[in-house]
Structure formats: C-alpha cells, structure tokens
N, CA, C and O atoms as a Maestro MAE file, in Angstrom:
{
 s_m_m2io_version
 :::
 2.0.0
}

f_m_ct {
 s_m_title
 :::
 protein
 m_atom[300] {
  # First column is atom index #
  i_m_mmod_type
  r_m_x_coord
  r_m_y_coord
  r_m_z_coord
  i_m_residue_number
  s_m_chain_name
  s_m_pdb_residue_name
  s_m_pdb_atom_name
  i_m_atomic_number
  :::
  1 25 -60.745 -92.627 223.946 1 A "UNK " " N  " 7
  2 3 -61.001 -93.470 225.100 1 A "UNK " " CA " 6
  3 2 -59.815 -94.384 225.335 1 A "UNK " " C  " 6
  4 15 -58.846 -94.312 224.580 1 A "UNK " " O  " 8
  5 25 -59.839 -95.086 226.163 2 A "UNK " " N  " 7
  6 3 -58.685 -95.972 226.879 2 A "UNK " " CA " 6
  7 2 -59.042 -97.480 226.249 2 A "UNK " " C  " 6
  8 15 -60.124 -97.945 225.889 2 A "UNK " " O  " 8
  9 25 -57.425 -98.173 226.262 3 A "UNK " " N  " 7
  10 3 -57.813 -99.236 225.296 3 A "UNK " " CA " 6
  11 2 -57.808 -100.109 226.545 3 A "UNK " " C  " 6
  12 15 -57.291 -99.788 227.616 3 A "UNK " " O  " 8
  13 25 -58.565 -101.472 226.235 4 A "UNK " " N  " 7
  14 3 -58.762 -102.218 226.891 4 A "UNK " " CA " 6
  15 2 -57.871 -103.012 228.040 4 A "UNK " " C  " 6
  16 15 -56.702 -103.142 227.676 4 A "UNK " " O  " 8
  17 25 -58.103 -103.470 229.104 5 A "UNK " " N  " 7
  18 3 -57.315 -103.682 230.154 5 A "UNK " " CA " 6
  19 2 -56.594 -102.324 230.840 5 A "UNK " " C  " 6
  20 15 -55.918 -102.492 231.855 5 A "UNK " " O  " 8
  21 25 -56.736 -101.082 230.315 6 A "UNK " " N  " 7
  22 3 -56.656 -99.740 230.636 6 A "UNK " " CA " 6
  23 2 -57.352 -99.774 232.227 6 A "UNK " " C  " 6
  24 15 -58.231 -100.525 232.648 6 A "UNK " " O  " 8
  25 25 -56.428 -98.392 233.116 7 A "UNK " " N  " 7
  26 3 -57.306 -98.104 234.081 7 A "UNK " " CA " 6
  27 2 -58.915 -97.808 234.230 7 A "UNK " " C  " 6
  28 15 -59.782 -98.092 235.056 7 A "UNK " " O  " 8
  29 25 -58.852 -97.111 233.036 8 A "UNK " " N  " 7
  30 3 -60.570 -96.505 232.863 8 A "UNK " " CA " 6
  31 2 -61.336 -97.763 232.871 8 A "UNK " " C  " 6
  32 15 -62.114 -98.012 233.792 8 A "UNK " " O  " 8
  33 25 -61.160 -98.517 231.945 9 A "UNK " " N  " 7
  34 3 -61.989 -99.832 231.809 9 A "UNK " " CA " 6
  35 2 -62.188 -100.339 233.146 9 A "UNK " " C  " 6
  36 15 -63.348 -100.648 233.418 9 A "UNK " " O  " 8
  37 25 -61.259 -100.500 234.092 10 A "UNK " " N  " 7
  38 3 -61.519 -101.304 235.411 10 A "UNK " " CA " 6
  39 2 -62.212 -100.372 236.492 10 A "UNK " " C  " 6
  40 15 -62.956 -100.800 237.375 10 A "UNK " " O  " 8
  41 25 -61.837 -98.920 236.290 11 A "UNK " " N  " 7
  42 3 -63.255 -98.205 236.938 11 A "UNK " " CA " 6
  43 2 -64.397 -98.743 236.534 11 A "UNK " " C  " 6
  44 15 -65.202 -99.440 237.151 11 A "UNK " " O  " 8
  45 25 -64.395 -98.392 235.544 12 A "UNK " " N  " 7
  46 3 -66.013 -98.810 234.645 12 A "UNK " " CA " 6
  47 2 -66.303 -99.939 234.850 12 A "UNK " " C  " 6
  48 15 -67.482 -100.256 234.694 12 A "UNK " " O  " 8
  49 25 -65.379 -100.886 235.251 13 A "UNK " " N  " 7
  50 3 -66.244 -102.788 235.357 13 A "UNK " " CA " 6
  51 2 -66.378 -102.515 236.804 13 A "UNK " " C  " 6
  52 15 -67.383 -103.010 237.312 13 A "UNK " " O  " 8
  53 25 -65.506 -101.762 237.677 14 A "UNK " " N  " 7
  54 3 -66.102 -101.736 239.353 14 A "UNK " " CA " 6
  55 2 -67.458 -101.117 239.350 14 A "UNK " " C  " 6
  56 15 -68.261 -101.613 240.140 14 A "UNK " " O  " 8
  57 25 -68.081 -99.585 238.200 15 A "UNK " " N  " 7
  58 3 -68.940 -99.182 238.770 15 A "UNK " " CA " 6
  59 2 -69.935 -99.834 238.646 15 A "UNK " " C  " 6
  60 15 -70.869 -99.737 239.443 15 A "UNK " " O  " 8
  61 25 -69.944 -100.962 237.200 16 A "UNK " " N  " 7
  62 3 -71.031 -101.777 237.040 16 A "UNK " " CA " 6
  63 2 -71.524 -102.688 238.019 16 A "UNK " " C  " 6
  64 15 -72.704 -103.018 238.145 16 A "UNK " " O  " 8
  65 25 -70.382 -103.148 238.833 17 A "UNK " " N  " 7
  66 3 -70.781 -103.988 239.878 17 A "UNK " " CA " 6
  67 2 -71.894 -103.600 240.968 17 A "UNK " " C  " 6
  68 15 -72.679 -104.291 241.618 17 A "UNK " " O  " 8
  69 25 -71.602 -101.958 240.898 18 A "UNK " " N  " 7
  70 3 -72.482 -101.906 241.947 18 A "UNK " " CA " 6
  71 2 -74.115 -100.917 241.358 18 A "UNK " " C  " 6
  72 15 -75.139 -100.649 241.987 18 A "UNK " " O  " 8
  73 25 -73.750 -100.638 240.073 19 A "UNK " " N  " 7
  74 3 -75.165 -100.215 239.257 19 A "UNK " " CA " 6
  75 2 -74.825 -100.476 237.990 19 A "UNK " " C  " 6
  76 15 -73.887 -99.951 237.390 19 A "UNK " " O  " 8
  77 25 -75.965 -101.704 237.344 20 A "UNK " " N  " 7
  78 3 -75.753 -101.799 236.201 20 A "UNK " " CA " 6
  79 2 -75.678 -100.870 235.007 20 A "UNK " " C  " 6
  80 15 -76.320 -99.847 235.245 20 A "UNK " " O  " 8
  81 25 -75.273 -100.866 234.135 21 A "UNK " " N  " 7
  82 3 -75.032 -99.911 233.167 21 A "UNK " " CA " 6
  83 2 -73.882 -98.227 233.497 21 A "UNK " " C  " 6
  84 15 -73.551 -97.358 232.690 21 A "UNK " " O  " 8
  85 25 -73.537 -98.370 235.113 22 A "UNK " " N  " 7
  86 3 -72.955 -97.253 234.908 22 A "UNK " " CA " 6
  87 2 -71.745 -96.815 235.048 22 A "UNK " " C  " 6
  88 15 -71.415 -95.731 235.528 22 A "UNK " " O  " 8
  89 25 -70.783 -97.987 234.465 23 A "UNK " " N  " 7
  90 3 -69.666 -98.128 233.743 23 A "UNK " " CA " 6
  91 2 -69.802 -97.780 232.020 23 A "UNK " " C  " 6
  92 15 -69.040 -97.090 231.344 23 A "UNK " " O  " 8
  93 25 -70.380 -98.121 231.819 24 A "UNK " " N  " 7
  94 3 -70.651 -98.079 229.988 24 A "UNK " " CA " 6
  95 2 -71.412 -95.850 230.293 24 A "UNK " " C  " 6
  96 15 -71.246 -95.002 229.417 24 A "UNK " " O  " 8
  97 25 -71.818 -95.677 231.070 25 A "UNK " " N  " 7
  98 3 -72.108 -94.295 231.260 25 A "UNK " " CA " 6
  99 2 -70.566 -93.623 231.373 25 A "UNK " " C  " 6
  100 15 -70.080 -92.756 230.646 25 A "UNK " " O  " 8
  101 25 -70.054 -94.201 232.344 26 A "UNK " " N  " 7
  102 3 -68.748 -93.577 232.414 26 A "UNK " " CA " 6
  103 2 -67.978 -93.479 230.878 26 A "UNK " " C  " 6
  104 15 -67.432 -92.484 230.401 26 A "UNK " " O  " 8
  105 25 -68.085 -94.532 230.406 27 A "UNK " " N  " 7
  106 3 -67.257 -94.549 228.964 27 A "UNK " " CA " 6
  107 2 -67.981 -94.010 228.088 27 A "UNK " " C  " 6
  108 15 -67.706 -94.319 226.929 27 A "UNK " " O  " 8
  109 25 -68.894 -93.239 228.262 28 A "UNK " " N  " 7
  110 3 -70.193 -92.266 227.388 28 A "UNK " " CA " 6
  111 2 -70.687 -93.236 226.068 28 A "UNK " " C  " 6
  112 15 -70.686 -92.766 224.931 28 A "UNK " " O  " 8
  113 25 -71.061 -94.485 226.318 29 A "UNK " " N  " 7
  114 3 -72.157 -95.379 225.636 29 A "UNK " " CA " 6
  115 2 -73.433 -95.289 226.588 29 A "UNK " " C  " 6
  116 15 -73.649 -95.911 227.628 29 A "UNK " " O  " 8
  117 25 -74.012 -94.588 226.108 30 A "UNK " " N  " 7
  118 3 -75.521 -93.964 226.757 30 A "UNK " " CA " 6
  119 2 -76.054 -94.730 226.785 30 A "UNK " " C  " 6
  120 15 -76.406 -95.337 227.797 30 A "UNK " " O  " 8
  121 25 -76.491 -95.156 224.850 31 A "UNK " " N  " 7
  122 3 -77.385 -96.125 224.852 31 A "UNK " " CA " 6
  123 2 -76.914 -98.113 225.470 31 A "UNK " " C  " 6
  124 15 -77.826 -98.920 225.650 31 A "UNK " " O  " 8
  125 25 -75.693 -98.433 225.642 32 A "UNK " " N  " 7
  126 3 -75.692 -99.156 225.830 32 A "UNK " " CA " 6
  127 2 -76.208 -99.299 227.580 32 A "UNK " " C  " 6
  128 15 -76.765 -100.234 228.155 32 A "UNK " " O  " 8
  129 25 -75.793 -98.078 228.042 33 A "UNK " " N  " 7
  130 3 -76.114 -98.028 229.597 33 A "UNK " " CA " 6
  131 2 -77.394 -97.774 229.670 33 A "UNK " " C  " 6
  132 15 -77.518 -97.982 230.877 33 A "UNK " " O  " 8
  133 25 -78.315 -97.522 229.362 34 A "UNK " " N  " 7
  134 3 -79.348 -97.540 229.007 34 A "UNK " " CA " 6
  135 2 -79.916 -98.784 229.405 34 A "UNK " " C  " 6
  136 15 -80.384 -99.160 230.479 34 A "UNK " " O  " 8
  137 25 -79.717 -99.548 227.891 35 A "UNK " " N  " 7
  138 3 -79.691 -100.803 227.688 35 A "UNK " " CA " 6
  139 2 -80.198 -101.828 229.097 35 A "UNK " " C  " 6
  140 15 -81.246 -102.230 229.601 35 A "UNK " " O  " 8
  141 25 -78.655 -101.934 229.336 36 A "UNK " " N  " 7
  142 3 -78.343 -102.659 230.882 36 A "UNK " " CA " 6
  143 2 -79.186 -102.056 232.141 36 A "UNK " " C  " 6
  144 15 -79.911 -102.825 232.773 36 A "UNK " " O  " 8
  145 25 -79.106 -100.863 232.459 37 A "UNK " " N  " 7
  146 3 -79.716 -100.222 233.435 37 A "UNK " " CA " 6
  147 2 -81.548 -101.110 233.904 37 A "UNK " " C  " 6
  148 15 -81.981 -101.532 234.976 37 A "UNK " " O  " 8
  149 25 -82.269 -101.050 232.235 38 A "UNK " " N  " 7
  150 3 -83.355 -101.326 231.905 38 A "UNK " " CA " 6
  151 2 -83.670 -102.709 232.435 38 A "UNK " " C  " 6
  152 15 -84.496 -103.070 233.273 38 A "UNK " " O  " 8
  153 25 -83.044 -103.188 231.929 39 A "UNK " " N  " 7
  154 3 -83.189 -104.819 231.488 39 A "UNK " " CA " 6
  155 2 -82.478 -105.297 233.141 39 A "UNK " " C  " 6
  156 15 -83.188 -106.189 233.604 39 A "UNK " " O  " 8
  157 25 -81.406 -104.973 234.021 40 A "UNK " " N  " 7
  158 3 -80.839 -105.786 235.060 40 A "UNK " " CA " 6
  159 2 -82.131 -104.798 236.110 40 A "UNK " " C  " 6
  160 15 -82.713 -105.649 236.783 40 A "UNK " " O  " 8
  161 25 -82.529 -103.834 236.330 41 A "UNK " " N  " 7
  162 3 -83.128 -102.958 237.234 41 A "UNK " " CA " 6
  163 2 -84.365 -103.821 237.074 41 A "UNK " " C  " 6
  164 15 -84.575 -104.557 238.038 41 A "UNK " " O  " 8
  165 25 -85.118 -103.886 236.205 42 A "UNK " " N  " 7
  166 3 -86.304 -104.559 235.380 42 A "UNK " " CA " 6
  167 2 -86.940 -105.982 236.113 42 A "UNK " " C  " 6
  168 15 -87.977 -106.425 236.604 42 A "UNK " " O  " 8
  169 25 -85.208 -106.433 235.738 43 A "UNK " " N  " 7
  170 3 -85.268 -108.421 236.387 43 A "UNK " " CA " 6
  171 2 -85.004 -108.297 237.712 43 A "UNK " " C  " 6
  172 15 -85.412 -109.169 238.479 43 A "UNK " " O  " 8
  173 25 -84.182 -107.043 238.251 44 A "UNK " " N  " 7
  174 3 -83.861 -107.425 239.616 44 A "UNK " " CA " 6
  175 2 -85.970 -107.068 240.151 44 A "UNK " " C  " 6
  176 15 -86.386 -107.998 240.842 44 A "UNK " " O  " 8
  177 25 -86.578 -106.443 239.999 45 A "UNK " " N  " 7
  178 3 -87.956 -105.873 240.202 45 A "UNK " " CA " 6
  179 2 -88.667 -106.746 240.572 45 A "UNK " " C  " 6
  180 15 -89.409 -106.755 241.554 45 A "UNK " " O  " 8
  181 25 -88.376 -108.018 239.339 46 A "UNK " " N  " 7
  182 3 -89.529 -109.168 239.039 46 A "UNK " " CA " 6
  183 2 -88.952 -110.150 239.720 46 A "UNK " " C  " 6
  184 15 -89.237 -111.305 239.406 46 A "UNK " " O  " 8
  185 25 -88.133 -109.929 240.662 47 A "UNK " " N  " 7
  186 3 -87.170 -111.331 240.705 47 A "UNK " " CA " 6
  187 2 -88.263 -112.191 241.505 47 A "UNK " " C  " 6
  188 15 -87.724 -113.171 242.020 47 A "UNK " " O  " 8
  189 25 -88.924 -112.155 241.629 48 A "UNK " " N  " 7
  190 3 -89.807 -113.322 242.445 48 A "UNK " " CA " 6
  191 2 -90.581 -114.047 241.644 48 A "UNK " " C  " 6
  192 15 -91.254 -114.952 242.136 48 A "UNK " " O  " 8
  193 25 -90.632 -113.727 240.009 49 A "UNK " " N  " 7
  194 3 -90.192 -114.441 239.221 49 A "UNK " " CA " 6
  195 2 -89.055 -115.397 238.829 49 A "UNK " " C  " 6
  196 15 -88.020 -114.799 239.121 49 A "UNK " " O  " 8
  197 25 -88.817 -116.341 238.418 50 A "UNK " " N  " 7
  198 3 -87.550 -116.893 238.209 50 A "UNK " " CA " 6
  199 2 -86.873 -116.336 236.863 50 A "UNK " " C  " 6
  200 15 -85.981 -115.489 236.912 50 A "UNK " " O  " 8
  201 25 -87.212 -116.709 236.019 51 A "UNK " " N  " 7
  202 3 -86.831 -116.230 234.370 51 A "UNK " " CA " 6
  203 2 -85.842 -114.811 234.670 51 A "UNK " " C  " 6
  204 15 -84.618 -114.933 234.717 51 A "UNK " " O  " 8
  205 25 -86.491 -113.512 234.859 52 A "UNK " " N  " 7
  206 3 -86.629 -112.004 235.299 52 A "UNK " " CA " 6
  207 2 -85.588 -112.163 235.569 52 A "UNK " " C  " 6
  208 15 -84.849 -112.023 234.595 52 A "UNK " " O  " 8
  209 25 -84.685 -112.604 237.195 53 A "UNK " " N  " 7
  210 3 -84.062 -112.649 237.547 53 A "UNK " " CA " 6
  211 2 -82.403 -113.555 237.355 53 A "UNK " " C  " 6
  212 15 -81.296 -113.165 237.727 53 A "UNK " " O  " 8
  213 25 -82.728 -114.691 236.733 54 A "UNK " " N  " 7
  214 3 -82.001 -115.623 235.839 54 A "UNK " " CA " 6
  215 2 -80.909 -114.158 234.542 54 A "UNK " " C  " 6
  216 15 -79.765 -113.962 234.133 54 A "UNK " " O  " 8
  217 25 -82.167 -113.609 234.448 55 A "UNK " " N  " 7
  218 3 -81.958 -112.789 232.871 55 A "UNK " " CA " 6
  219 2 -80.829 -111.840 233.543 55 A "UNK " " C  " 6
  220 15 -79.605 -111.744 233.460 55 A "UNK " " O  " 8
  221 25 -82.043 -111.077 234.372 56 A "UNK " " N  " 7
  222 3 -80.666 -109.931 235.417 56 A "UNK " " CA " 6
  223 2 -80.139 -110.320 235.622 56 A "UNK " " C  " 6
  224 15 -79.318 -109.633 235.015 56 A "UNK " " O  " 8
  225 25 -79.329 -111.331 236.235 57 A "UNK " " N  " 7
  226 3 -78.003 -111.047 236.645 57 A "UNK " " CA " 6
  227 2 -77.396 -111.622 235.312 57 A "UNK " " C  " 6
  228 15 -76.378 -110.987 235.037 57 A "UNK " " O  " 8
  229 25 -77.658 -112.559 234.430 58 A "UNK " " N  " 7
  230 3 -76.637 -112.669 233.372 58 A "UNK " " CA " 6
  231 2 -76.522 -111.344 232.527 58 A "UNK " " C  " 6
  232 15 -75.689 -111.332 231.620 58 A "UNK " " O  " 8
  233 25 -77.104 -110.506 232.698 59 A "UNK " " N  " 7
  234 3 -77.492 -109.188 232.150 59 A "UNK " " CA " 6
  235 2 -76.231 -108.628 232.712 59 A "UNK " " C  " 6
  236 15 -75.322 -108.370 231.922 59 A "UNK " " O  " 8
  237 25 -76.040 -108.371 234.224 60 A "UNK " " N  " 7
  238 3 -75.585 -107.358 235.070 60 A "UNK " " CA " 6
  239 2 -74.260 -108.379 235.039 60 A "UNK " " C  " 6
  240 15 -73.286 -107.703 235.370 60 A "UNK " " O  " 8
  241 25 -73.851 -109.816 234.753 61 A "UNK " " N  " 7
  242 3 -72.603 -110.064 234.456 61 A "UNK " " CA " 6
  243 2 -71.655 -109.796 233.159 61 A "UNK " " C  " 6
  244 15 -70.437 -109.695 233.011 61 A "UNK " " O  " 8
  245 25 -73.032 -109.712 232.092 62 A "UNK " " N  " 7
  246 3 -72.412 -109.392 231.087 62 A "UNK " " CA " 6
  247 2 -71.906 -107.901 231.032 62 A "UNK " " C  " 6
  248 15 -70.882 -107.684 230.386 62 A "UNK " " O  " 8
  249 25 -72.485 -106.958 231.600 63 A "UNK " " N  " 7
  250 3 -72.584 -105.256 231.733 63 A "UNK " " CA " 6
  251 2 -70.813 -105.123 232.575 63 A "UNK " " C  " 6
  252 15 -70.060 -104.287 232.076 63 A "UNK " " O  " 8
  253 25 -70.424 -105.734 233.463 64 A "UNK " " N  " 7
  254 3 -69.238 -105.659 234.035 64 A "UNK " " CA " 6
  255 2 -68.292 -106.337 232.970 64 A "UNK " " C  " 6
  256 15 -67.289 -105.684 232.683 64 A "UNK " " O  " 8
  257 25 -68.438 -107.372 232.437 65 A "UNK " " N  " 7
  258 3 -67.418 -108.073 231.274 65 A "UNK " " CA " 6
  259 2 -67.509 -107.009 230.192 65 A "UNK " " C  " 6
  260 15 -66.419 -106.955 229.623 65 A "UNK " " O  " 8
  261 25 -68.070 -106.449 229.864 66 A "UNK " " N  " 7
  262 3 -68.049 -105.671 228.356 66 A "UNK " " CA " 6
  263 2 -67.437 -104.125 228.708 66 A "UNK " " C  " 6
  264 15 -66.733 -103.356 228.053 66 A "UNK " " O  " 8
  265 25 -68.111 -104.036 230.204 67 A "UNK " " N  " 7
  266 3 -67.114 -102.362 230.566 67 A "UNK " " CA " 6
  267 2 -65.774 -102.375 230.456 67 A "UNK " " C  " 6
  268 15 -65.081 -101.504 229.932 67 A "UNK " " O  " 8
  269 25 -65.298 -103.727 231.133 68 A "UNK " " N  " 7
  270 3 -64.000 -104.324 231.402 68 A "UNK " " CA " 6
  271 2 -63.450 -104.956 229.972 68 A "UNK " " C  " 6
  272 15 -62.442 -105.649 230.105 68 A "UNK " " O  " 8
  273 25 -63.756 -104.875 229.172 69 A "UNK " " N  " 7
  274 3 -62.999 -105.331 227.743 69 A "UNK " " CA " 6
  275 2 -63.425 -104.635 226.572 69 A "UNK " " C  " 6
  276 15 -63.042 -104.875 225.426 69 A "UNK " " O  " 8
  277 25 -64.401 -103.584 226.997 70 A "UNK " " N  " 7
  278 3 -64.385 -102.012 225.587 70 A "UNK " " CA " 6
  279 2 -62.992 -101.839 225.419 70 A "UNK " " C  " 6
  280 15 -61.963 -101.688 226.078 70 A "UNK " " O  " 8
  281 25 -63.420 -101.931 224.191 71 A "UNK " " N  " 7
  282 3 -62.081 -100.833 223.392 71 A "UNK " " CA " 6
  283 2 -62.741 -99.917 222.280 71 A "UNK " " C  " 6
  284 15 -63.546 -100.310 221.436 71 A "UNK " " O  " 8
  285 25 -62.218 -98.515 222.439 72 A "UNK " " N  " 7
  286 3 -62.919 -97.597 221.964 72 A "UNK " " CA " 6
  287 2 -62.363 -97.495 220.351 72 A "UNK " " C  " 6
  288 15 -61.201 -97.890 220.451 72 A "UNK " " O  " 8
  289 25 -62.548 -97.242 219.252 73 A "UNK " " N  " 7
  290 3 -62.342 -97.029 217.995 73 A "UNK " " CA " 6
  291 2 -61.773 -95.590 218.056 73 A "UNK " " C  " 6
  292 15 -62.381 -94.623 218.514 73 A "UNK " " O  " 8
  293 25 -60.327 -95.577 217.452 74 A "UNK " " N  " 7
  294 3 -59.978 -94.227 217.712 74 A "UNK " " CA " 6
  295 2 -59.510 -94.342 216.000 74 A "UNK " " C  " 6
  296 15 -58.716 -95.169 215.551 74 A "UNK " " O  " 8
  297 25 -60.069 -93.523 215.394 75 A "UNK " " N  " 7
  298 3 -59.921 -93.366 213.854 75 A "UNK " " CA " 6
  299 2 -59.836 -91.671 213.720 75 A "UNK " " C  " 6
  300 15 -59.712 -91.145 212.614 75 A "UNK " " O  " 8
  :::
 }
 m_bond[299] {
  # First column is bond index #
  i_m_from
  i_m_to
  i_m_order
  :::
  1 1 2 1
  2 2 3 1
  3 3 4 2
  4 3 5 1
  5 5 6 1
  6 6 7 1
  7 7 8 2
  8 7 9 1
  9 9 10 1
  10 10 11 1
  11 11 12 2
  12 11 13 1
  13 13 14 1
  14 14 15 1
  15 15 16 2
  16 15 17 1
  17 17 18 1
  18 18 19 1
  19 19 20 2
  20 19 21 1
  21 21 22 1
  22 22 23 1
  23 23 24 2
  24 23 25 1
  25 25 26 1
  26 26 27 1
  27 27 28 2
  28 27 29 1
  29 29 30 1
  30 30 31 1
  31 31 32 2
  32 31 33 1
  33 33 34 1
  34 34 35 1
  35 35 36 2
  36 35 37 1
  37 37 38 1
  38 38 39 1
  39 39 40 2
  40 39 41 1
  41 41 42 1
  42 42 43 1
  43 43 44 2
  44 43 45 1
  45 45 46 1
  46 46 47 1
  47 47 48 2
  48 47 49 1
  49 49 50 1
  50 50 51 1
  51 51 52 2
  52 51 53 1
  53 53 54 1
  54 54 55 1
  55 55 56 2
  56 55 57 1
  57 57 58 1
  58 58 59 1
  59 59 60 2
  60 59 61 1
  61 61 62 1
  62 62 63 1
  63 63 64 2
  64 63 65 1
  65 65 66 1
  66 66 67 1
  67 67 68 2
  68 67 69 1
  69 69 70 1
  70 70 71 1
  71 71 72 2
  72 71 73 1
  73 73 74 1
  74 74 75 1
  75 75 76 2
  76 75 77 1
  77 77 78 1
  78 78 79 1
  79 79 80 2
  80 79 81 1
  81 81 82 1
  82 82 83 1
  83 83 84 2
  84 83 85 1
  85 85 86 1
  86 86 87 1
  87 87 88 2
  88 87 89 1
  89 89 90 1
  90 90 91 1
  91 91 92 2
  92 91 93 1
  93 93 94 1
  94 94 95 1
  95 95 96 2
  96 95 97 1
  97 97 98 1
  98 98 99 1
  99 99 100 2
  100 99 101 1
  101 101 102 1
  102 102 103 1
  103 103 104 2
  104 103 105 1
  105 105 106 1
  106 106 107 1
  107 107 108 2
  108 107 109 1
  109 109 110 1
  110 110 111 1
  111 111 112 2
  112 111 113 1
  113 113 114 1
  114 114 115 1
  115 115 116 2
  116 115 117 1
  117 117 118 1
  118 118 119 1
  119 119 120 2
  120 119 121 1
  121 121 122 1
  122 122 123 1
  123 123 124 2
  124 123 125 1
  125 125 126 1
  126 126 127 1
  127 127 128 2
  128 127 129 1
  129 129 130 1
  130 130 131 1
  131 131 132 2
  132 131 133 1
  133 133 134 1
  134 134 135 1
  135 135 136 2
  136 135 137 1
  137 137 138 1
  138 138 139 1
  139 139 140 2
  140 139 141 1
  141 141 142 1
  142 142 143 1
  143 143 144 2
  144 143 145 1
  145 145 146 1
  146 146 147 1
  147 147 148 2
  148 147 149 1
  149 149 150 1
  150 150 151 1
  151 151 152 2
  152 151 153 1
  153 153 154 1
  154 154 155 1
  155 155 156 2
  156 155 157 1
  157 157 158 1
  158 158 159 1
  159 159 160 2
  160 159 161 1
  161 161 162 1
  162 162 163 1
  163 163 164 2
  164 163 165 1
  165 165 166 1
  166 166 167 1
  167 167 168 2
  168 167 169 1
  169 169 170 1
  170 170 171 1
  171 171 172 2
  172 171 173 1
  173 173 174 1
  174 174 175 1
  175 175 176 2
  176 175 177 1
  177 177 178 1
  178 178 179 1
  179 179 180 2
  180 179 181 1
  181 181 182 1
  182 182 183 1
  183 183 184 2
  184 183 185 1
  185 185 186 1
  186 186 187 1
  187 187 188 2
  188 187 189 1
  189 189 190 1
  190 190 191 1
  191 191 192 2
  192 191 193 1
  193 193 194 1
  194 194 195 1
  195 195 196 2
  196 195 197 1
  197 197 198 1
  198 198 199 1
  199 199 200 2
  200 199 201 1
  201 201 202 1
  202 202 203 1
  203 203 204 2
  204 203 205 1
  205 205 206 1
  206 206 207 1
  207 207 208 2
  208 207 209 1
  209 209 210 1
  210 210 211 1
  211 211 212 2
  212 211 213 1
  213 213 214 1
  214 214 215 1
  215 215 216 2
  216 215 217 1
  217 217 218 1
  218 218 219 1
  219 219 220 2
  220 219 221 1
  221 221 222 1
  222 222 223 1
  223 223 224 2
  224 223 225 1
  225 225 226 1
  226 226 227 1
  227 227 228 2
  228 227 229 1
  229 229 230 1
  230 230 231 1
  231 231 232 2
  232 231 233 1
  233 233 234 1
  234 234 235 1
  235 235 236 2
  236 235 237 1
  237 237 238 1
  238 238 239 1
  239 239 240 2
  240 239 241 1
  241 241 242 1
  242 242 243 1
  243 243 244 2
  244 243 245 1
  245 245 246 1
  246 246 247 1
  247 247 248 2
  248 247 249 1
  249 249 250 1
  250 250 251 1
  251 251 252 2
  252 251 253 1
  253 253 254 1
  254 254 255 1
  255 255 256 2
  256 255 257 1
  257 257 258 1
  258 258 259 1
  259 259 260 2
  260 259 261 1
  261 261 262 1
  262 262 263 1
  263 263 264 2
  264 263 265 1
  265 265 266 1
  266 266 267 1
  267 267 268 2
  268 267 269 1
  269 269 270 1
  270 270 271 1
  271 271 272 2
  272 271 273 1
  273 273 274 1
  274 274 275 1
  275 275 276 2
  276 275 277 1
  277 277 278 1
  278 278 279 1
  279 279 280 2
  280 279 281 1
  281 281 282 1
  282 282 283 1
  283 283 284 2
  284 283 285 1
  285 285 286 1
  286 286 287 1
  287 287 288 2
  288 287 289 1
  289 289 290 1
  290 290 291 1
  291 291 292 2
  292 291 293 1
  293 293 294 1
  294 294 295 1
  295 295 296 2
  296 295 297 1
  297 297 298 1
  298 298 299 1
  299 299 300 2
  :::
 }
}
C-alpha cells in the first residue's frame, strides 16, 4: 500500500467525505470500513436525536483523518 500523505491516501480521504467508510474500502480495511459505514450511516438515521448525530459526524470526521494518514505495514 501507499505510505502516508501518498496519492492513494488522498483518494481515500476524498471518498470518505462523501460515504463514510469508503476510503478505508479502497485501502482494503474491510473491517474498519465496516466499522465507520455502521456507526456514521446509523447516527446520520437517528439524527433527530442529538447524541446519534454528535457521534456521526465525529465518526465520519475521524473516517476521512485516518484514510488520509494510513500507513500500511509493508514487512
């Protein structure tokens, strides 16, 4: 995989912007896209809740910061 600040990474933090988790799909962390997908899709649902929605988007900010600063373990 591409090391951080890499082109790939900044695909992957654009695609998160516009669906959570599917930057971390692009970089084939399933389960982390998973993860995000769940939890920002989830809160965006409930948002007429407050909490729910509070959660999603710090969810769906963190999902773009972490696509955008993976670095893959190349051993």
């Amino acid at each position: 995989m591409s090391k951080q600040g890499s082109g790939g990474n900044v695909i992957a933090a654009i695609c998160n912007v516009f669906f959570p988790g599917l930057g971390q799909l692009v970089q084939g962390r399933i389960l982390a896209a998973l993860i995000f997908a769940i939890v920002c899709v989830g809160g965006y649902a409930l948002a007429w809740l407050v909490l729910p929605a509070i959660l999603a988007v710090a969810f769906h900010l963190w999902s773009i910061i972490d696509a955008a600063r993976y670095h893959a373990d190349t051993q």
